[in-house]
Every structure is written in C-alpha cells, then in structure tokens.
C-alpha positions in Angstrom: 126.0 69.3 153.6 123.6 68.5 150.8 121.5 70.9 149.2 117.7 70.4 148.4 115.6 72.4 146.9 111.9 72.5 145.9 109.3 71.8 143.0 109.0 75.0 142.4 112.4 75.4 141.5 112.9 72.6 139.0 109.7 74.7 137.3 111.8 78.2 137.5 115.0 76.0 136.0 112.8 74.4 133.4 111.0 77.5 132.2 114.7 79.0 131.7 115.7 76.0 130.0 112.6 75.7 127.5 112.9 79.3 126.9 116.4 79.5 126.2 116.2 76.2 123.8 112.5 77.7 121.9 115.0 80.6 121.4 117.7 78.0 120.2 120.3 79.8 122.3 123.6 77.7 123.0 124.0 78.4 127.0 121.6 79.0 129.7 122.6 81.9 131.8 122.1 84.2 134.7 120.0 86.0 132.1 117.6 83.2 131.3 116.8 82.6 134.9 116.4 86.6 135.8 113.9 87.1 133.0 112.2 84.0 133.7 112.6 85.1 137.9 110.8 88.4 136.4 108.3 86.6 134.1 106.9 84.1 136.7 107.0 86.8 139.6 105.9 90.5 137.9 105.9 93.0 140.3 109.0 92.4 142.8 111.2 95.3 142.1 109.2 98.8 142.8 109.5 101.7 141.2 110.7 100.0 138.1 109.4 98.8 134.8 109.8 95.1 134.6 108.8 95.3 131.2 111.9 97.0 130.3 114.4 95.2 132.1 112.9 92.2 130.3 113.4 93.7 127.1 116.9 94.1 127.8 117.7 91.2 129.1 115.9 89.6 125.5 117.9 92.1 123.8 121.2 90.8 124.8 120.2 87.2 124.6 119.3 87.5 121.0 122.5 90.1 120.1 125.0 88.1 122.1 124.2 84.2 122.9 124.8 81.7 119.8 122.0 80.0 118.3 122.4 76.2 118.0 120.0 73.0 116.9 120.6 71.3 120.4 120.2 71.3 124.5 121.2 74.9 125.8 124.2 73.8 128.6 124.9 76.3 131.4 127.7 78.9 131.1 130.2 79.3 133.1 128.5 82.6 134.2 125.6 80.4 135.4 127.9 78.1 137.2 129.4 80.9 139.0 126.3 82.3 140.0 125.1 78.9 141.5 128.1 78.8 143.8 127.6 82.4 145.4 123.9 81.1 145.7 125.2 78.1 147.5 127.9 80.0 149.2 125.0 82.5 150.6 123.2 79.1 152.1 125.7 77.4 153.5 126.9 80.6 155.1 123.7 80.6 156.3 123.6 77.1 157.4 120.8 76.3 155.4 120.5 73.3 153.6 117.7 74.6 151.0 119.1 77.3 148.3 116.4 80.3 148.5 115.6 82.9 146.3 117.4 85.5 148.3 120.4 83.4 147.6 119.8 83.0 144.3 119.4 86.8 143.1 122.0 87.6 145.7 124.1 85.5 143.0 123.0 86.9 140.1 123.6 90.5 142.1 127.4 89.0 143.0 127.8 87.7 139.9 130.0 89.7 136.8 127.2 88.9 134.3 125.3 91.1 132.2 122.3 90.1 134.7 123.8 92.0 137.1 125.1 94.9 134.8 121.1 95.4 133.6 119.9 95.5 137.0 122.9 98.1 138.5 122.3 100.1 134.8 117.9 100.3 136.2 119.6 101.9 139.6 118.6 98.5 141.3 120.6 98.8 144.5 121.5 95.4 146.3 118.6 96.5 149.4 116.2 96.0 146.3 117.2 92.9 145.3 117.2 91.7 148.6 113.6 93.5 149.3 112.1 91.7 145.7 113.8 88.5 147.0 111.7 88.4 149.8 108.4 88.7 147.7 109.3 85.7 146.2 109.0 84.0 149.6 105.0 85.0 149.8 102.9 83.3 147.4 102.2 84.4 144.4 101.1 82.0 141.8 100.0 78.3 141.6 102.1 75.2 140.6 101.2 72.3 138.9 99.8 71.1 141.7 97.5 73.7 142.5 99.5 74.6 145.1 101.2 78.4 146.3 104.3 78.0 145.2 106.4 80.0 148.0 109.9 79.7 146.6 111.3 80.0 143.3 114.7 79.2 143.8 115.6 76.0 145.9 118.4 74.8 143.9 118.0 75.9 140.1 121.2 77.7 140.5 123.7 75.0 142.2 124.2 73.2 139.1 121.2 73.2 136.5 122.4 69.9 135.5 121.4 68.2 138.7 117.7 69.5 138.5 117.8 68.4 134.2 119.0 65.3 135.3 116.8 64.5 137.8 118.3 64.3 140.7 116.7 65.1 143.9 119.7 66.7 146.0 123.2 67.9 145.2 125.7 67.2 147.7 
C-alpha cells in the first residue's frame, strides 16, 4: 500500500526542518515536529499551557541536540515514530497518514516528546481529542486554502517529503 499525504504536511515537515536547521541542530526529531504541531495549531490540548510545553520542548532541544553547520537528518527517534504513525494507518486501512496517527506516534514513541507531554498529565484521550482538532480548519496554506490536516506523511520518512517525492510505498 503506498502512503500519500497532503500539502499541508510537507509545510508541517518543512517548518520542523527550517526550525531545527535556523537552530543549527544536528537531527530533526519527534520534538521538532511536536513544537512545530503546537506552534502552527495553538490551542489543541485544554486545560494546558502550550506555552510551556513549548518551552520545554526548546529547552531540551537546545541542552541536548548537537549543533552542526549542515542539513539536520532525522533521528532514529523520528524514524521510529513515523512507523507507529504508519503502523496506526495501515491498521486502519488508510492509505493517507493523519494527524491522529501521527501524535498517536509521538505518544507511542520513547522520546522525550512523549516524556514532556505524560510529565503536563497529558493522557493519551487528550492526544487523541487535540488530534482531532487538527482535522477542523484552522489556518490558511499557501494557497489560501483551510488546511485540514497537518500530518499526511511528514512522519513516514521526512526524507521522502525533503526529497520530493510525492508518495512512499
């Protein structure tokens, strides 16, 4: 089965990439893509301060990632999260990676993602619950257009979206 996913992905992807290479960090990880999940979509946990989860999540990426002079590549956390995202869709028998899937994988993932979110008392049923936010629209894309998903594929192998390439199979 090959996986698609959407525009507004590759933008969710992209924004985790430029952040984590303005920042000069050496991987892109589950963290990246959470803050910039957090950043593009405020508002989708309740009963929580965003602002602070982002602040730890910058916090660790500035204590613990490696600062290079080149392309961040994805960690092997990363890579492990964008297989339980893809495992969560093909279980599914989707064929487009969702953003249910995709915090579902940073959820399922051992990453300190994950470890921020459990330490806010962010159950799984919230994660779920903010994942289906991101489903509704909530800002434009370049197009001008709601973007309804932010994660089609951005997970399954950032490479693919870098790259280019319009489906992963």
């Amino acid at each position: 089965m090959a996986l698609r996913f959407q525009q507004s992905a590759k933008r969710t992807f992209e924004d985790s990439r430029r952040y984590a290479k303005e920042h000069k960090h050496e991987y892109l990880t589950p963290e990246h893509i959470l803050r910039t999940i957090l950043d593009q979509h405020p508002g989708i946990y309740e009963n929580v301060d965003e602002k602070v989860i982002i602040k730890s999540l910058d916090e660790y990426l500035d204590t613990y990632i490696s600062k290079v002079e080149k392309e961040p590549i994805e960690s092997a956390d990363f890579h492990g999260m964008a297989n339980r995202a893809a495992q969560c869709t093909m279980n599914a028998g989707k064929d487009e990676i969702e953003s249910a899937d995709i915090l579902a994988g940073i959820w399922n993932t051992k990453c300190q993602a994950s470890m921020i979110l459990k330490a806010y008392k962010i159950t799984k049923d919230d994660t779920i619950s903010a994942a289906r936010k991101l489903k509704e629209p909530t800002k434009f894309d370049s197009n001008g257009t709601f973007c309804k998903d932010i994660g089609s594929l951005l997970m399954l192998l950032g490479w693919a979206i870098y790259n280019g390439n319009q489906e992963v199979k």
